[in-house]
C-alpha positions as CSV (number, residue, x, y, z in Angstrom):
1,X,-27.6,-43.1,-43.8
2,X,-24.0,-41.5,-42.3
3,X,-22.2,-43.1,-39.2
4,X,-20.2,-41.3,-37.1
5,X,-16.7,-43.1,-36.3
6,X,-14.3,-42.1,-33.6
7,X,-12.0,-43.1,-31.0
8,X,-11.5,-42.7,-27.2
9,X,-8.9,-43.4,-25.1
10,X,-10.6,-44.2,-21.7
11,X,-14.2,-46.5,-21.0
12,X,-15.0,-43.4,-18.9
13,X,-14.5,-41.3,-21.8
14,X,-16.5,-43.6,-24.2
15,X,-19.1,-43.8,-21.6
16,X,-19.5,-39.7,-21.3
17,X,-19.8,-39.8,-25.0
18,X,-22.2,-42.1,-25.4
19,X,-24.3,-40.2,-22.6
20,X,-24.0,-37.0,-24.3
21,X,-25.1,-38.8,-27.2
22,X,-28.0,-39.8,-25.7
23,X,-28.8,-36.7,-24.1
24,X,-29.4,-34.9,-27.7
25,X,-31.9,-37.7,-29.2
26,X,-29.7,-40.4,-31.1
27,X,-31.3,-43.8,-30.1
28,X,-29.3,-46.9,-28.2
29,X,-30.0,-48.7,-31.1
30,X,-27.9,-46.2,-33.0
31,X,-25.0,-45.9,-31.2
32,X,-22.3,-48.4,-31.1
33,X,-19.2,-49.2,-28.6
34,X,-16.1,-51.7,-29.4
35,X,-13.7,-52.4,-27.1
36,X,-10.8,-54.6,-26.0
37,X,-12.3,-56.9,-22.9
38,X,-9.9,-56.8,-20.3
39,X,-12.6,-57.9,-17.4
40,X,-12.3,-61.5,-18.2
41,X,-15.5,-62.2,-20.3
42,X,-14.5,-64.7,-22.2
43,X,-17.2,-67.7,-22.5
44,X,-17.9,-67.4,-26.4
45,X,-16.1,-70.3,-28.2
46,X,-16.0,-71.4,-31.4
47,X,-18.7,-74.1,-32.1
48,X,-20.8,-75.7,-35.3
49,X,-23.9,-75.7,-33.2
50,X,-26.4,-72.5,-32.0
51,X,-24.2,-70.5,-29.2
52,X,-27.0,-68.2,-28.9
53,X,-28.2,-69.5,-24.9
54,X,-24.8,-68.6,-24.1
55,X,-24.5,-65.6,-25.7
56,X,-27.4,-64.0,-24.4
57,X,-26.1,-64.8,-20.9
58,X,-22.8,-63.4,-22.1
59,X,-24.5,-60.3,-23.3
60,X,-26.0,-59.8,-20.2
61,X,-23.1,-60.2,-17.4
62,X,-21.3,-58.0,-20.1
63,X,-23.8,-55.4,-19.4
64,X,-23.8,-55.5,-15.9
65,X,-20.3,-55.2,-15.2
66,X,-19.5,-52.3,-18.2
67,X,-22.6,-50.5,-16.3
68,X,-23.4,-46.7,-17.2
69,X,-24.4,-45.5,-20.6
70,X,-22.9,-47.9,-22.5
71,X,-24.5,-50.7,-20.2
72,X,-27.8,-49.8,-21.1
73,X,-27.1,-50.2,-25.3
74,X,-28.3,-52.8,-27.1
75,X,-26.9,-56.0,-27.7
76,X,-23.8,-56.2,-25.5
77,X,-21.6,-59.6,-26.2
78,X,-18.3,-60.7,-25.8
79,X,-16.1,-61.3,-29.2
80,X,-13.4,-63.7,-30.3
81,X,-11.8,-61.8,-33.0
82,X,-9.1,-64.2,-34.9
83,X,-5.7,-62.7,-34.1
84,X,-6.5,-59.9,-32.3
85,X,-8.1,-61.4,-29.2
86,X,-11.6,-61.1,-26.8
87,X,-13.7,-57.6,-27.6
88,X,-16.7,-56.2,-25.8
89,X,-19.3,-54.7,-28.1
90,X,-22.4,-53.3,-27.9
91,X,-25.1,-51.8,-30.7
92,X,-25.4,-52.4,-34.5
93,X,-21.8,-53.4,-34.6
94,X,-22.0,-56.5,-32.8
95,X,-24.0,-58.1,-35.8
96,X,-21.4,-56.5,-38.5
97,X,-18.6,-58.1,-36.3
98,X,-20.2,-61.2,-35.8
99,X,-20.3,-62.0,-39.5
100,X,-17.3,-60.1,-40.4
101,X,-15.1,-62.3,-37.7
102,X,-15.9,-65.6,-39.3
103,X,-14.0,-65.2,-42.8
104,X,-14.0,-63.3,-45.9
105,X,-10.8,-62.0,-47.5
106,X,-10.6,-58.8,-45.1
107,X,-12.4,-60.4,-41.6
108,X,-12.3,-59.2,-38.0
109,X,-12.7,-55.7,-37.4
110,X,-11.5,-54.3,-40.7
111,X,-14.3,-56.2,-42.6
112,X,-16.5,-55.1,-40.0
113,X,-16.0,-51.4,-40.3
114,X,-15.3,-51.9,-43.8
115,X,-19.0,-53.4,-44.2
116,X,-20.2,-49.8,-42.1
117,X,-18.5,-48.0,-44.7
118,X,-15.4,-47.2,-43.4
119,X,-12.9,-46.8,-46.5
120,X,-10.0,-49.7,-45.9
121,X,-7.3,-47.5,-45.2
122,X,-9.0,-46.1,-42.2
123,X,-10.5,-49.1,-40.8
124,X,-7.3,-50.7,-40.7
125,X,-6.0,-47.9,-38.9
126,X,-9.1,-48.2,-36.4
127,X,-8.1,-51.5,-36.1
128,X,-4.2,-50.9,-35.0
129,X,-5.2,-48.4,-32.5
130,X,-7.8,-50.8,-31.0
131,X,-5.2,-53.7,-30.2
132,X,-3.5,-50.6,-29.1
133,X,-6.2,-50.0,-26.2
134,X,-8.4,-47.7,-27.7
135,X,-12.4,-47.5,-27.4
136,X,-14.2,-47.0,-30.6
137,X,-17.3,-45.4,-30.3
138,X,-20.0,-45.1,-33.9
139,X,-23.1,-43.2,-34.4
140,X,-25.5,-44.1,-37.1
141,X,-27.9,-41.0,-38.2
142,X,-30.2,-40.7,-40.8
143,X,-28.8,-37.4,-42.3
144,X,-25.9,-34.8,-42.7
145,X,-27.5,-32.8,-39.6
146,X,-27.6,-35.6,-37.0
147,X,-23.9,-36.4,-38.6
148,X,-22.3,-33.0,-38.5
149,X,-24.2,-33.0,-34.3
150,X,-22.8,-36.3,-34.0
151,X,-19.3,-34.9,-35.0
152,X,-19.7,-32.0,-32.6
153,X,-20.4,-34.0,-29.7
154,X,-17.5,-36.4,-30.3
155,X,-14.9,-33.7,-30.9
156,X,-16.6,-31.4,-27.3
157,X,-16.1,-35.3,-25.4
158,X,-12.3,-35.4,-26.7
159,X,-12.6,-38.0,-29.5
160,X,-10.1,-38.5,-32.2
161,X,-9.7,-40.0,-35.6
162,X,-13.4,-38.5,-36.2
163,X,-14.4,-39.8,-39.3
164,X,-17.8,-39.5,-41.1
165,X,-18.9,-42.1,-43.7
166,X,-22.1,-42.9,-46.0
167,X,-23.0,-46.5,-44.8
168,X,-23.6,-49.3,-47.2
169,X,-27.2,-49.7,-48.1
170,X,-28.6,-53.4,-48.3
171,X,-30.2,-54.2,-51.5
172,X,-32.8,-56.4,-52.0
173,X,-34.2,-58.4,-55.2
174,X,-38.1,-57.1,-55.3
């Protein structure tokens, strides 16, 4: 597995992107949007108990008010990241997040992409340009193909900081 990583500068532009991205066969379930939430979705707190009544709600008005093609991805929640403030994200990297944002030596969005695959270096560098407005859009793709189409599409939408990167693979104990 290979995910696609890049930047955008503009929801609108993210939103092409993702459409264009849709338009050539990768999945919702593949595709991945993180962005700053400046629309005031901010009802996730931090609490011992199950918040998961409250995220699904959360999920959803999320979805209705980002609208378009990133609307329609999967699993669209707000995000308290610990000093860098509420996020929007959608698709597999709402679960990496989620775990990544409660601790661990390198937490928040740098664990997160770091857990995706993302050398250090560069996800700390994703991470500055995020608090610095910036959409991040991620592909996930089963080969080099889908990748190096994945790449294509990004660069033709005006992406930057394109970065391709094997993903970590789970194991398991048979």
């Amino acid at each position: 597995m290979q995910a696609v990583v890049c930047l955008v500068k503009t929801f609108s532009q993210a939103d092409s992107l993702v459409g264009h991205l849709k338009n050539e066969g990768f999945s919702n379930s593949d595709i991945s949007v993180l962005m700053p939430d400046e629309s005031g979705i901010r009802d996730m707190g931090y609490e011992k108990h199950s918040k998961a009544p409250e995220g699904a709600t959360t999920g959803l008005a999320s979805g209705a008010i980002i609208g378009g093609a990133v609307g329609a991805l999967a699993g669209i929640g707000a995000l308290a990241i610990p000093g860098l403030g509420a996020f929007i994200a959608a698709g597999p990297i709402m679960a990496g997040l989620s775990g990544a944002a409660v601790g661990g030596t390198v937490g928040g969005i740098t664990g997160g992409l770091i857990g995706l695959g993302v050398p250090e270096y560069e996800a700390k560098q994703y991470e500055g340009k995020l608090r610095e407005g910036n959409l991040l859009v991620s592909v996930h793709t089963e080969n080099a193909e889908l990748a190096r189409c994945a790449t294509q599409i990004c660069q033709e939408n005006g992406a930057h900081d394109i970065s391709c990167v094997n993903e970590e693979k789970v194991h398991t104990n048979p």
